[in-house]
CHARMM-style PDB file with segment names, atoms N, HN, CA, C and O in Angstrom:
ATOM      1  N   UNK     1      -3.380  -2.858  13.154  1.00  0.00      PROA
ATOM      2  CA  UNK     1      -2.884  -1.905  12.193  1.00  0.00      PROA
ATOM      3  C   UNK     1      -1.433  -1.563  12.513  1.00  0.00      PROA
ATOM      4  O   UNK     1      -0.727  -1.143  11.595  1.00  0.00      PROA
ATOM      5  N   UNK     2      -0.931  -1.707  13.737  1.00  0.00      PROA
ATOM      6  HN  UNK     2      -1.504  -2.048  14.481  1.00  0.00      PROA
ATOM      7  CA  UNK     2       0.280  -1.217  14.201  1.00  0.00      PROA
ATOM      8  C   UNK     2       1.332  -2.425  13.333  1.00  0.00      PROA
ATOM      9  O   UNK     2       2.221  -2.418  12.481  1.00  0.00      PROA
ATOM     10  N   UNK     3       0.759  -3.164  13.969  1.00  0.00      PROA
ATOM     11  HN  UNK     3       0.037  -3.169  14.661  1.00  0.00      PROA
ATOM     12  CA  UNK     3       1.773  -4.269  12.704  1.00  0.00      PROA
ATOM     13  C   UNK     3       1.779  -4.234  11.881  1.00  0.00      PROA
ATOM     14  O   UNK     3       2.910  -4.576  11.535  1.00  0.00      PROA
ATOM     15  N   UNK     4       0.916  -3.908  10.649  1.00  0.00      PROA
ATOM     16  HN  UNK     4      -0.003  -3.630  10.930  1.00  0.00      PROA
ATOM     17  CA  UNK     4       0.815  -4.019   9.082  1.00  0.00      PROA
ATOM     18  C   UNK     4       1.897  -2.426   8.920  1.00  0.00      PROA
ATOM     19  O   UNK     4       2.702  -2.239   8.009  1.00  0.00      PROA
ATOM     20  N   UNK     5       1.649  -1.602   9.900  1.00  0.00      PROA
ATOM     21  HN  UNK     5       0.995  -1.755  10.640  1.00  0.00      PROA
ATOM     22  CA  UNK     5       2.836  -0.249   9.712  1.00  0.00      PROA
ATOM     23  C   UNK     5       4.059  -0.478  10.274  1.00  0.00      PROA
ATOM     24  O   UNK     5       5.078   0.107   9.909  1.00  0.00      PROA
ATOM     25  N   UNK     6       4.017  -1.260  11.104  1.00  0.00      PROA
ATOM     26  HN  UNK     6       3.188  -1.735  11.401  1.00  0.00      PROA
ATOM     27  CA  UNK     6       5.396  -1.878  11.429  1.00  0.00      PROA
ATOM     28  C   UNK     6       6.254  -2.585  10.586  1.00  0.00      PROA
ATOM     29  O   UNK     6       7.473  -2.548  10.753  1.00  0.00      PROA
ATOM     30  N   UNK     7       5.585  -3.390   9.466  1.00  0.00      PROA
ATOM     31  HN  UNK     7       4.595  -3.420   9.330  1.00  0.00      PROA
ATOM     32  CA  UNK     7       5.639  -4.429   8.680  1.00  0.00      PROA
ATOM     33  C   UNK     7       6.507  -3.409   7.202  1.00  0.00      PROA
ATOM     34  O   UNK     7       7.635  -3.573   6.739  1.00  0.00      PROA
ATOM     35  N   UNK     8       5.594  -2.548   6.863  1.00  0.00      PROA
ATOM     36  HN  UNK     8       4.677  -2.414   7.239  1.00  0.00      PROA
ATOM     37  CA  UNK     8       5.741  -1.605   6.167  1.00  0.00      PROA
ATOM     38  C   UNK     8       7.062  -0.577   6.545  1.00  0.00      PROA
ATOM     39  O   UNK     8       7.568   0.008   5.587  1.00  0.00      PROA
ATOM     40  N   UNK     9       7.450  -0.416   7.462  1.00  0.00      PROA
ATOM     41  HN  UNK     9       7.039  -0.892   8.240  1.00  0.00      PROA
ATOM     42  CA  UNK     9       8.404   0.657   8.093  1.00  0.00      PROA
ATOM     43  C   UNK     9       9.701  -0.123   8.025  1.00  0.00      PROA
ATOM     44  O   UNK     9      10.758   0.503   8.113  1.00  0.00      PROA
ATOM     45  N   UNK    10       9.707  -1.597   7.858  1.00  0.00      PROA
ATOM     46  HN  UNK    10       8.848  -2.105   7.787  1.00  0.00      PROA
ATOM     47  CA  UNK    10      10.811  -2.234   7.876  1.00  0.00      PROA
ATOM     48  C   UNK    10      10.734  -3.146   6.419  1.00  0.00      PROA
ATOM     49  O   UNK    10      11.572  -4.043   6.334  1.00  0.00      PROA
ATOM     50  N   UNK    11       9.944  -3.005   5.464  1.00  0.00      PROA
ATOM     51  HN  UNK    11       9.263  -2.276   5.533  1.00  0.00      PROA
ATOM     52  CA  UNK    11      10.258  -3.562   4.304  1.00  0.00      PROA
ATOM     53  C   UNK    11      10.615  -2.755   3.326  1.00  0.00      PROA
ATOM     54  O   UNK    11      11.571  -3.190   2.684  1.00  0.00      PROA
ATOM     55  N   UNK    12      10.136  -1.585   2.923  1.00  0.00      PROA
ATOM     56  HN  UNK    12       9.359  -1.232   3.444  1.00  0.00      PROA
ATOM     57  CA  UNK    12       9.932  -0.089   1.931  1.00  0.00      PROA
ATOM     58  C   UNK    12      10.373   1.038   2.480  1.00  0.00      PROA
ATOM     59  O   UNK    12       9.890   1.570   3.479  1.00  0.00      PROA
ATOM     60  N   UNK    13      11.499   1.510   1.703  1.00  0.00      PROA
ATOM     61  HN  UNK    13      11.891   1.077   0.891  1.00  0.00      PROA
ATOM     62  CA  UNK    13      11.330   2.788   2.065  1.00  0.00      PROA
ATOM     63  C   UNK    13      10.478   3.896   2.154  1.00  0.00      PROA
ATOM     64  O   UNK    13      10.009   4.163   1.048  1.00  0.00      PROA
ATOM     65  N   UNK    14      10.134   4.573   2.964  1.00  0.00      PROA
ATOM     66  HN  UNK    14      10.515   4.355   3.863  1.00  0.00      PROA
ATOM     67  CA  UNK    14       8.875   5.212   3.066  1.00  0.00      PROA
ATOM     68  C   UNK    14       9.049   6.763   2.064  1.00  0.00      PROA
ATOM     69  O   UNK    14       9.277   7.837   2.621  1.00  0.00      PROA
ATOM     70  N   UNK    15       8.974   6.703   1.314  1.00  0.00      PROA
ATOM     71  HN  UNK    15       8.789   5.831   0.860  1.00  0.00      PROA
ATOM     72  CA  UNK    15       9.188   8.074   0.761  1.00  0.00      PROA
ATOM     73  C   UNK    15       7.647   7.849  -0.644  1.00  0.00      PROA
ATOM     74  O   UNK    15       7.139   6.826  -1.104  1.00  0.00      PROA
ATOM     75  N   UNK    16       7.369   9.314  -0.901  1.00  0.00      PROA
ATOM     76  HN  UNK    16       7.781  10.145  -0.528  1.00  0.00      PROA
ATOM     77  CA  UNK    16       6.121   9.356  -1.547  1.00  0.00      PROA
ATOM     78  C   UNK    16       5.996   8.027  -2.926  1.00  0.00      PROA
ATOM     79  O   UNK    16       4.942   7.481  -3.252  1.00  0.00      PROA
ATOM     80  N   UNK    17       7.100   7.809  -3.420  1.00  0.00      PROA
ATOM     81  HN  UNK    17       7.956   8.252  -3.155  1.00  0.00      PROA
ATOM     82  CA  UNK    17       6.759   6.872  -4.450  1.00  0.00      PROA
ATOM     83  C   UNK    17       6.752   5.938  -4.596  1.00  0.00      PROA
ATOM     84  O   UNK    17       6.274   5.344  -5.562  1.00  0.00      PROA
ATOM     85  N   UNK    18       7.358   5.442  -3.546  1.00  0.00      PROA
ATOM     86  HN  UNK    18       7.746   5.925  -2.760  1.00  0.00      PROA
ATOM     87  CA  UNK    18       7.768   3.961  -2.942  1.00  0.00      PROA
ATOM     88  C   UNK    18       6.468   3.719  -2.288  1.00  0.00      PROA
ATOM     89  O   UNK    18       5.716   3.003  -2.951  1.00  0.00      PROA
ATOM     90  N   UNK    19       6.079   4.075  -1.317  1.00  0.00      PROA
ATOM     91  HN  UNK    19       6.689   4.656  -0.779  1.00  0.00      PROA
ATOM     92  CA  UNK    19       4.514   3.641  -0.973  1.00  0.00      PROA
ATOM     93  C   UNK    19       3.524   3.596  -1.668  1.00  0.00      PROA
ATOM     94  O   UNK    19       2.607   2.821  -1.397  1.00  0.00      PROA
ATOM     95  N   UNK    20       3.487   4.495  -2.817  1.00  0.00      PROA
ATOM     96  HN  UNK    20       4.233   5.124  -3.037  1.00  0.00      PROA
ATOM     97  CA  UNK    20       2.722   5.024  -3.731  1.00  0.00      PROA
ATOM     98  C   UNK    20       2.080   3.596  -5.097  1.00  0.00      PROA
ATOM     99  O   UNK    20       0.960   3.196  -5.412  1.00  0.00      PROA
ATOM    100  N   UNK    21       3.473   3.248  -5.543  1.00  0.00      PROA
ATOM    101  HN  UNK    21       4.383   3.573  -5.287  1.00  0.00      PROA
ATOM    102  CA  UNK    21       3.517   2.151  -5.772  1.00  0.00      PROA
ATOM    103  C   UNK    21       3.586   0.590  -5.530  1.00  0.00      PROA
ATOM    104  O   UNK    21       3.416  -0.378  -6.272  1.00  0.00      PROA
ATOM    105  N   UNK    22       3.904   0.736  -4.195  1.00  0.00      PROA
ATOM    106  HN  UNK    22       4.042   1.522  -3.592  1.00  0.00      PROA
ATOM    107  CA  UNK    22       3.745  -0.294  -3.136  1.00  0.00      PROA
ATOM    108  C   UNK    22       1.899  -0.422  -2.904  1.00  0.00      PROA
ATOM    109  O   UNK    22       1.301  -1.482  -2.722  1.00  0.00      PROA
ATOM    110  N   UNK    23       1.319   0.849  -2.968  1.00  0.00      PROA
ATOM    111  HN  UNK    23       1.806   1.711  -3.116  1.00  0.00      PROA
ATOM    112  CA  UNK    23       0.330   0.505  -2.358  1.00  0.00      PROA
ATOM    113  C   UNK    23      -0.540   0.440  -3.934  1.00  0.00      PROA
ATOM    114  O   UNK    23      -1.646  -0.096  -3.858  1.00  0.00      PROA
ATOM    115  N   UNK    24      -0.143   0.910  -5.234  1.00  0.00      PROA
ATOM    116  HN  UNK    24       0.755   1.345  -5.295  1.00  0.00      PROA
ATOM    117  CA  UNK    24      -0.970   0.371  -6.330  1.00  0.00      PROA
ATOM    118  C   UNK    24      -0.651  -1.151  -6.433  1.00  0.00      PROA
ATOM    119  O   UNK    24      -1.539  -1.995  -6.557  1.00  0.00      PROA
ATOM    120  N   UNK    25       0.790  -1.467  -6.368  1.00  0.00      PROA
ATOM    121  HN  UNK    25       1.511  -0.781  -6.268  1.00  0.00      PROA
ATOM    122  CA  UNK    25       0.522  -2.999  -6.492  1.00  0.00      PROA
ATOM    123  C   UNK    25      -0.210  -3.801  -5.139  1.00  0.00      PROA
ATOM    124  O   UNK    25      -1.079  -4.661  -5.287  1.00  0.00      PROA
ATOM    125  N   UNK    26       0.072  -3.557  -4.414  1.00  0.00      PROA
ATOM    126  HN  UNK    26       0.777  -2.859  -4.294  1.00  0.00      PROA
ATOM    127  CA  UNK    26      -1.324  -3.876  -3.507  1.00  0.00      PROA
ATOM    128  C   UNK    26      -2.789  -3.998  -4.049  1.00  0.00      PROA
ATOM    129  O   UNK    26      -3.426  -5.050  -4.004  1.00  0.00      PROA
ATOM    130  N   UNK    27      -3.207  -2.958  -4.507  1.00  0.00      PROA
ATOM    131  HN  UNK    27      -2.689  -2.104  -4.544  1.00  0.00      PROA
ATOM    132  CA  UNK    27      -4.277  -2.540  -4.694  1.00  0.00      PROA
ATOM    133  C   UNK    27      -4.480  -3.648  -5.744  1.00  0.00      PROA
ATOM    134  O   UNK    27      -5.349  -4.503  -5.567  1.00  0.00      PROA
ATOM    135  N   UNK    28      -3.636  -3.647  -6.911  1.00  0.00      PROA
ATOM    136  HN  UNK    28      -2.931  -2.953  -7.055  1.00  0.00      PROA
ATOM    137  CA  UNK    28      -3.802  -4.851  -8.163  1.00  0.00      PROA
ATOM    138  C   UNK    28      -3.911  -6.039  -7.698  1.00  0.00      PROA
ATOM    139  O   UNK    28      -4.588  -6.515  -8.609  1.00  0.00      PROA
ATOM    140  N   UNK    29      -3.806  -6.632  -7.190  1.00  0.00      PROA
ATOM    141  HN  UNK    29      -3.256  -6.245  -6.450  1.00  0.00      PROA
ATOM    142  CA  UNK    29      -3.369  -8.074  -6.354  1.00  0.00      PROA
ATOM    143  C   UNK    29      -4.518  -8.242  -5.566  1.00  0.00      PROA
ATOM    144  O   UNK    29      -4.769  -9.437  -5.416  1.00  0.00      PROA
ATOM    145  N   UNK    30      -5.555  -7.256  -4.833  1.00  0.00      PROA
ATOM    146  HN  UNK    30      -5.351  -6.285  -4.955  1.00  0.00      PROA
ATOM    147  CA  UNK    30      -6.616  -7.261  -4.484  1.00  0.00      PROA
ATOM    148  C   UNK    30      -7.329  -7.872  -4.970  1.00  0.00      PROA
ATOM    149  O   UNK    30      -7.896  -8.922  -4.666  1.00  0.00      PROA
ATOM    150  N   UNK    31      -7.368  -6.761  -6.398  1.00  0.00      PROA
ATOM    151  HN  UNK    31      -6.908  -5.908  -6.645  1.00  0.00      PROA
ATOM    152  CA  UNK    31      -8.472  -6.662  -7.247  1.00  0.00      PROA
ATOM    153  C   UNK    31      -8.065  -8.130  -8.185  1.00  0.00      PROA
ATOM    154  O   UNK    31      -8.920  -9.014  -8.218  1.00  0.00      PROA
ATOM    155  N   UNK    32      -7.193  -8.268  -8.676  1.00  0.00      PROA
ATOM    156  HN  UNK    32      -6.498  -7.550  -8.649  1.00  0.00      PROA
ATOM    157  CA  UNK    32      -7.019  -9.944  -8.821  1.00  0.00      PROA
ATOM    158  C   UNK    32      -7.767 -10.733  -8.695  1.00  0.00      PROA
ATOM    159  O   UNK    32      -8.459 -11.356  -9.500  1.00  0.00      PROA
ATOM    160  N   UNK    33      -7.564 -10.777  -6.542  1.00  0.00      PROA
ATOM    161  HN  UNK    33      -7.001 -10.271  -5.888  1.00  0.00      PROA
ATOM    162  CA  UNK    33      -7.930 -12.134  -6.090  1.00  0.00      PROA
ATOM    163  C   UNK    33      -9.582 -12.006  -5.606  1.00  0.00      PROA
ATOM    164  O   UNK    33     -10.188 -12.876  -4.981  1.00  0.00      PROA
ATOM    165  N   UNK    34     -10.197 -10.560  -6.107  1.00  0.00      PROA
ATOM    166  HN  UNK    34      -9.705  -9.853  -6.615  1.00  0.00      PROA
ATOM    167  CA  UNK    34     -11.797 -10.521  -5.857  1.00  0.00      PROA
ATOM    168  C   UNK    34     -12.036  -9.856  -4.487  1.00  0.00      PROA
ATOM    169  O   UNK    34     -13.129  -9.584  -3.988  1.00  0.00      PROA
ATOM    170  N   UNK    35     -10.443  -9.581  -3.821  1.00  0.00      PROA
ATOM    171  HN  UNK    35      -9.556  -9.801  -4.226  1.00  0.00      PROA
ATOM    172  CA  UNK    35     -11.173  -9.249  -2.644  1.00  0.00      PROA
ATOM    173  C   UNK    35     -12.400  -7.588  -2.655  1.00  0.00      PROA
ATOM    174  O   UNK    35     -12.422  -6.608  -3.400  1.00  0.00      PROA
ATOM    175  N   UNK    36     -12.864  -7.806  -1.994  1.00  0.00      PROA
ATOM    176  HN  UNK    36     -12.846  -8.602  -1.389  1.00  0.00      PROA
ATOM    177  CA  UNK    36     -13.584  -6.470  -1.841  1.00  0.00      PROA
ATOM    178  C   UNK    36     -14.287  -6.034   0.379  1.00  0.00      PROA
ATOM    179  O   UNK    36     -14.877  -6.680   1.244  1.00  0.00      PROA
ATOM    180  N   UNK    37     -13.773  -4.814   0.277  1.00  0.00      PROA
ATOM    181  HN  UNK    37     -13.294  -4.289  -0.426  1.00  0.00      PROA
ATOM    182  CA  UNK    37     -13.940  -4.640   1.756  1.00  0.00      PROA
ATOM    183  C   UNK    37     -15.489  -4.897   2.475  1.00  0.00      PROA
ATOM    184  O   UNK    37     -16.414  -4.141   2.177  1.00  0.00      PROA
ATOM    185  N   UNK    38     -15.649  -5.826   3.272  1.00  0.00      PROA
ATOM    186  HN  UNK    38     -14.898  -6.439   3.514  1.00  0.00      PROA
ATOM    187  CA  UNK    38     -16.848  -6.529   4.094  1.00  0.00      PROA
ATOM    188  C   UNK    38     -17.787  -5.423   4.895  1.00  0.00      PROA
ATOM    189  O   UNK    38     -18.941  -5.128   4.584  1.00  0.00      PROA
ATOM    190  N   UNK    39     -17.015  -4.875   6.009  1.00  0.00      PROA
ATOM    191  HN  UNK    39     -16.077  -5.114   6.261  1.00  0.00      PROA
ATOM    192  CA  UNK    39     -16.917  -3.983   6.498  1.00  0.00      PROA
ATOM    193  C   UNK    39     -16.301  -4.030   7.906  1.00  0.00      PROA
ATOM    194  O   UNK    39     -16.347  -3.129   8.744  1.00  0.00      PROA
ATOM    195  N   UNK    40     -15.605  -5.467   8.045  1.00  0.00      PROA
ATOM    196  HN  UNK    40     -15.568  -6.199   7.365  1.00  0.00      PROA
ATOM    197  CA  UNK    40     -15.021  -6.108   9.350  1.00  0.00      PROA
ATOM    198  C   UNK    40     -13.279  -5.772   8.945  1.00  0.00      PROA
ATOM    199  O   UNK    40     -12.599  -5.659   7.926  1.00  0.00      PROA
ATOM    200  N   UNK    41     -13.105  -5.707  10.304  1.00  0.00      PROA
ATOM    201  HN  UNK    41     -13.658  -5.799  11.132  1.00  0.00      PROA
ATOM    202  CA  UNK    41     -10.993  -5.505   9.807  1.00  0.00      PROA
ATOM    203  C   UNK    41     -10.463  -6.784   9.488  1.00  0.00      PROA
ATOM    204  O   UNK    41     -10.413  -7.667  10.344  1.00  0.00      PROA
ATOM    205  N   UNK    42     -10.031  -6.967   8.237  1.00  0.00      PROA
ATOM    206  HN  UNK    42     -10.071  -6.250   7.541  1.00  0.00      PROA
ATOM    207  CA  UNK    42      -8.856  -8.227   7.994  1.00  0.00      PROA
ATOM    208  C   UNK    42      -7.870  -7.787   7.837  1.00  0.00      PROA
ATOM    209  O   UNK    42      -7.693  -6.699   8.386  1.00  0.00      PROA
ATOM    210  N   UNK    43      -6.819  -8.322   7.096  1.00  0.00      PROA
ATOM    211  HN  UNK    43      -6.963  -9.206   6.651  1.00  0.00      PROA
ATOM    212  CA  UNK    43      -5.452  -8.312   6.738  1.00  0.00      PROA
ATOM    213  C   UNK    43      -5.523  -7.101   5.955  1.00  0.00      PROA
ATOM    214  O   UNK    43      -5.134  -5.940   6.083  1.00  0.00      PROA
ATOM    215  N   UNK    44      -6.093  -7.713   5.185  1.00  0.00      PROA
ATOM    216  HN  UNK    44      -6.409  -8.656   5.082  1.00  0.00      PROA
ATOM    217  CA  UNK    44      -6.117  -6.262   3.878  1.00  0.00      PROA
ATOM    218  C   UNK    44      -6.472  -5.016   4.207  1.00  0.00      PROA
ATOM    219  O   UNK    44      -5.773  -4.011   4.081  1.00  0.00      PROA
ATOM    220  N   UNK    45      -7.812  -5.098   4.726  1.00  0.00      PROA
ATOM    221  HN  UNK    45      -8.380  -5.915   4.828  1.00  0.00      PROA
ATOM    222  CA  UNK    45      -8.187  -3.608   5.205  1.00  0.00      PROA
ATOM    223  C   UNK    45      -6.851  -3.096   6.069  1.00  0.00      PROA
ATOM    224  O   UNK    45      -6.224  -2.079   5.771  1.00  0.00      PROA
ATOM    225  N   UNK    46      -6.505  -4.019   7.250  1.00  0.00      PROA
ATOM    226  HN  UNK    46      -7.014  -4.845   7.492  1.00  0.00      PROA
ATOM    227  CA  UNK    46      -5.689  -3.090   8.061  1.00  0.00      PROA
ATOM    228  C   UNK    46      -4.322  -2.546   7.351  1.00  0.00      PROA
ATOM    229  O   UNK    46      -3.701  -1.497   7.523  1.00  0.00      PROA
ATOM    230  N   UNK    47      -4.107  -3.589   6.543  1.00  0.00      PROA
ATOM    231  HN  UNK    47      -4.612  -4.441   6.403  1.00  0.00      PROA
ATOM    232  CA  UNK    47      -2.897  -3.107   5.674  1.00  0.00      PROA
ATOM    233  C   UNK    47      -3.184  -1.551   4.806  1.00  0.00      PROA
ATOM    234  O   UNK    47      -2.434  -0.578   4.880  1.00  0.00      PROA
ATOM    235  N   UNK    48      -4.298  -1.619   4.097  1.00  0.00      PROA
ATOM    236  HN  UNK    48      -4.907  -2.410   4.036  1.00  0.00      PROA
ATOM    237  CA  UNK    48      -4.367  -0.078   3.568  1.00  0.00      PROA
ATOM    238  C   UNK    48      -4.583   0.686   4.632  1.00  0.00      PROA
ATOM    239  O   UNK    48      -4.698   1.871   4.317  1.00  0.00      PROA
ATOM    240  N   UNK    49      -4.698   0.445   5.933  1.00  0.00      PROA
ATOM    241  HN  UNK    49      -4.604  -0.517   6.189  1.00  0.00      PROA
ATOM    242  CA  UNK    49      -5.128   1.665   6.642  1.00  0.00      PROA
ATOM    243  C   UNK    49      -4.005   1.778   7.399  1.00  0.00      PROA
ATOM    244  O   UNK    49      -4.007   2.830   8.038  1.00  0.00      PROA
ATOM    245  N   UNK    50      -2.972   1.045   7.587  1.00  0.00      PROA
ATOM    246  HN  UNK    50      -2.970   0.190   7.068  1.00  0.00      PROA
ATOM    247  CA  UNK    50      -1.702   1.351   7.517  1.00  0.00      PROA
ATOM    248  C   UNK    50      -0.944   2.046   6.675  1.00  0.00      PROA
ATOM    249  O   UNK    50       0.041   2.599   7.164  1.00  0.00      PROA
ATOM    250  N   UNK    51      -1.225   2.210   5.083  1.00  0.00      PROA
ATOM    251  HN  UNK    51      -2.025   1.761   4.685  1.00  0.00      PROA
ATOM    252  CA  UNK    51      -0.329   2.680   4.292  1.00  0.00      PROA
ATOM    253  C   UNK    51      -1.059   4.106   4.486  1.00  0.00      PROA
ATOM    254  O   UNK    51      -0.351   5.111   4.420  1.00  0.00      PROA
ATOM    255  N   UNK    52      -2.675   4.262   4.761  1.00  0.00      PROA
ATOM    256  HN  UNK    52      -3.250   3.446   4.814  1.00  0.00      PROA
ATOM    257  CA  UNK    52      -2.651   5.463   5.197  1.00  0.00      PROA
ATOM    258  C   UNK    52      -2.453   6.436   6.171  1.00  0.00      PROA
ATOM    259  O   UNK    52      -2.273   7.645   6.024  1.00  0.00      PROA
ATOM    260  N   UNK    53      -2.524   5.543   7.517  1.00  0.00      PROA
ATOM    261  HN  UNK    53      -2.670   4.561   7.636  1.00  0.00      PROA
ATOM    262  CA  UNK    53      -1.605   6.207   8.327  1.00  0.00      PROA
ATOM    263  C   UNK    53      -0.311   6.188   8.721  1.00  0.00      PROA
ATOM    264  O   UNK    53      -0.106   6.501   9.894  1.00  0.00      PROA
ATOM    265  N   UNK    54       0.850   5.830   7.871  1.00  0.00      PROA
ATOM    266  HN  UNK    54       0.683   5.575   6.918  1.00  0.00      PROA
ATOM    267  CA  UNK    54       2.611   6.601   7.218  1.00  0.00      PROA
ATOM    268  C   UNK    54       1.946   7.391   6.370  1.00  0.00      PROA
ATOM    269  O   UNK    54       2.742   8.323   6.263  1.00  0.00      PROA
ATOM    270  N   UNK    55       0.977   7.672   5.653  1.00  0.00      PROA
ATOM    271  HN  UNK    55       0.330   6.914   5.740  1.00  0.00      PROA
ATOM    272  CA  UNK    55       1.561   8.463   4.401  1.00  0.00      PROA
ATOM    273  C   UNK    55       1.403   9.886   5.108  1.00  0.00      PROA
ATOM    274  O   UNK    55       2.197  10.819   4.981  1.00  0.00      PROA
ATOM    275  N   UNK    56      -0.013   9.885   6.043  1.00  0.00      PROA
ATOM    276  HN  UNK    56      -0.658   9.128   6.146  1.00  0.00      PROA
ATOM    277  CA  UNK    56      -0.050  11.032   6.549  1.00  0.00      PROA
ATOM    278  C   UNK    56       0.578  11.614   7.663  1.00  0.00      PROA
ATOM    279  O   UNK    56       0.716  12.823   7.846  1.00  0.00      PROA
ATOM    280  N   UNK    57       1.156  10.210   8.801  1.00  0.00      PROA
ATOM    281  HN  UNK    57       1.043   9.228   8.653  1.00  0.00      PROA
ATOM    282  CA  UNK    57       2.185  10.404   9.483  1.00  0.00      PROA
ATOM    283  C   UNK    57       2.814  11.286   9.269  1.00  0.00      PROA
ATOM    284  O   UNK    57       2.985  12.283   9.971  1.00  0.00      PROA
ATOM    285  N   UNK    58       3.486  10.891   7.700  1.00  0.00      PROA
ATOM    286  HN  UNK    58       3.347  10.081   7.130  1.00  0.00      PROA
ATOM    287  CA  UNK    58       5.133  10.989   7.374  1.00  0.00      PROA
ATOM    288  C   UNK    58       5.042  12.430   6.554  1.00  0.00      PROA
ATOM    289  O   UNK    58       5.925  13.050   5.962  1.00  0.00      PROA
ATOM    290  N   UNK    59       3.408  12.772   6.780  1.00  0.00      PROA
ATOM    291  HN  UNK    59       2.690  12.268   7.262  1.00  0.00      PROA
ATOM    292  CA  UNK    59       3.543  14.012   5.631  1.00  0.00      PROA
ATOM    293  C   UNK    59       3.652  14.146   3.808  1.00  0.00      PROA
ATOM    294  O   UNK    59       4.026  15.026   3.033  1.00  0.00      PROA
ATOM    295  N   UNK    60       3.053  12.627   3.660  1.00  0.00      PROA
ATOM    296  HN  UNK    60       2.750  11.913   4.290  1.00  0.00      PROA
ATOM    297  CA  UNK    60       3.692  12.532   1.837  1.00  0.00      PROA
ATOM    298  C   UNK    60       2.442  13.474   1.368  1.00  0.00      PROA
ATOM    299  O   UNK    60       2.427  13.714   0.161  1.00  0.00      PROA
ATOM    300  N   UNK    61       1.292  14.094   2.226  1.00  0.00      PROA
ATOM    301  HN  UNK    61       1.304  13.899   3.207  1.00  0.00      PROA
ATOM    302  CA  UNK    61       0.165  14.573   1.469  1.00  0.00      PROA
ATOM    303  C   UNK    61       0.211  15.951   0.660  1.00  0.00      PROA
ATOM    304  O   UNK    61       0.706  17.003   1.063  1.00  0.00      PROA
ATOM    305  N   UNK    62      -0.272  15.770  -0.294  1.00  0.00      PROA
ATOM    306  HN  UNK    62      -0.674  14.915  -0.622  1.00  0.00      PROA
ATOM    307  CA  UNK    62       0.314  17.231  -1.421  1.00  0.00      PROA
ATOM    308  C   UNK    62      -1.088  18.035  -0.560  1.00  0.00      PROA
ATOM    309  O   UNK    62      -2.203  17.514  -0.517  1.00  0.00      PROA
ATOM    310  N   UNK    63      -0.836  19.039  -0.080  1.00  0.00      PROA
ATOM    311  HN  UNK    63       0.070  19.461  -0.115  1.00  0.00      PROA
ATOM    312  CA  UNK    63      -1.747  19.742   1.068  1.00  0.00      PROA
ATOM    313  C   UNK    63      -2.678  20.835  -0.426  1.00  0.00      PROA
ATOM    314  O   UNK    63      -3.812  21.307  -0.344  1.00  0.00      PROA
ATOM    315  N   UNK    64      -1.947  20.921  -1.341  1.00  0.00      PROA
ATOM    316  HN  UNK    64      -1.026  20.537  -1.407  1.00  0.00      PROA
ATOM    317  CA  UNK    64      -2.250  21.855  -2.483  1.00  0.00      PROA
ATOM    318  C   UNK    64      -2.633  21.523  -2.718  1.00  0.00      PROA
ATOM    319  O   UNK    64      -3.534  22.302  -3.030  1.00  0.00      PROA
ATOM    320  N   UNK    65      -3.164  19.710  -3.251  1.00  0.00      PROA
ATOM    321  HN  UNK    65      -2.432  19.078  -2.997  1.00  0.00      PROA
ATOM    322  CA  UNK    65      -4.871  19.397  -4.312  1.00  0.00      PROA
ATOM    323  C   UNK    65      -5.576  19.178  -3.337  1.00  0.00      PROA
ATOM    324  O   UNK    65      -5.411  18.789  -2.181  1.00  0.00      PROA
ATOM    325  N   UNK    66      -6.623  19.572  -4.152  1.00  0.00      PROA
ATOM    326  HN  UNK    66      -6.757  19.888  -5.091  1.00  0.00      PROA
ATOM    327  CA  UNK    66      -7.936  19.211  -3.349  1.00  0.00      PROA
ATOM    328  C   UNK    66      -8.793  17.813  -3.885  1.00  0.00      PROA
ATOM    329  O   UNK    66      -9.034  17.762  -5.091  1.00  0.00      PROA
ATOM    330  N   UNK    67      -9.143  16.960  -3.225  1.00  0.00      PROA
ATOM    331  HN  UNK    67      -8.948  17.001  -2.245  1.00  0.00      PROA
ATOM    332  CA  UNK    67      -9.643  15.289  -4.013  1.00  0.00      PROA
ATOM    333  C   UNK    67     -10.292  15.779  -4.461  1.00  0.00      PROA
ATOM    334  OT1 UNK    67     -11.062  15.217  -5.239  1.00  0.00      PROA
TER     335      UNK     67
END
C-alpha cells in the first residue's frame, strides 16, 4: 500500500478534487474491466486503500456529513 501512496503522492496533486476524481476514474475502469474485490490484496485493492489512506491522512474528510 505504501507504494500505490507513494505512486499517488508523486503523480496528482493531492487536494480534495483531484483525488476525488482520480479515484472515480479509477473506480470506472474497474468496473469496465469486471474487476470485483476477492478478498486477497492486489493492485487494485491496495490502490483504493491508498487513496484512502491520503484522503484521511491529508484531512480531505468533510467531518460534518455523516455516510
Amino acid at each position: 500500500m505504501d507504494q500505490h501512496a507513494a505512486w499517488l503522492r508523486d503523480a496528482i496533486p493531492l487536494d480534495r478534487e483531484t483525488l476525488g476524481d482520480y479515484l472515480l476514474g479509477f473506480l470506472d475502469e474497474l468496473r469496465h474491466l469486471g474487476w470485483s474485490f476477492t478478498g486477497e490484496p492486489d493492485a487494485p485493492s491496495l490502490r483504493l486503500t491508498a487513496v484512502c489512506y491520503l484522503t484521511r491522512e491529508l484531512g480531505l474528510l468533510d467531518e460534518g456529513r455523516t455516510a
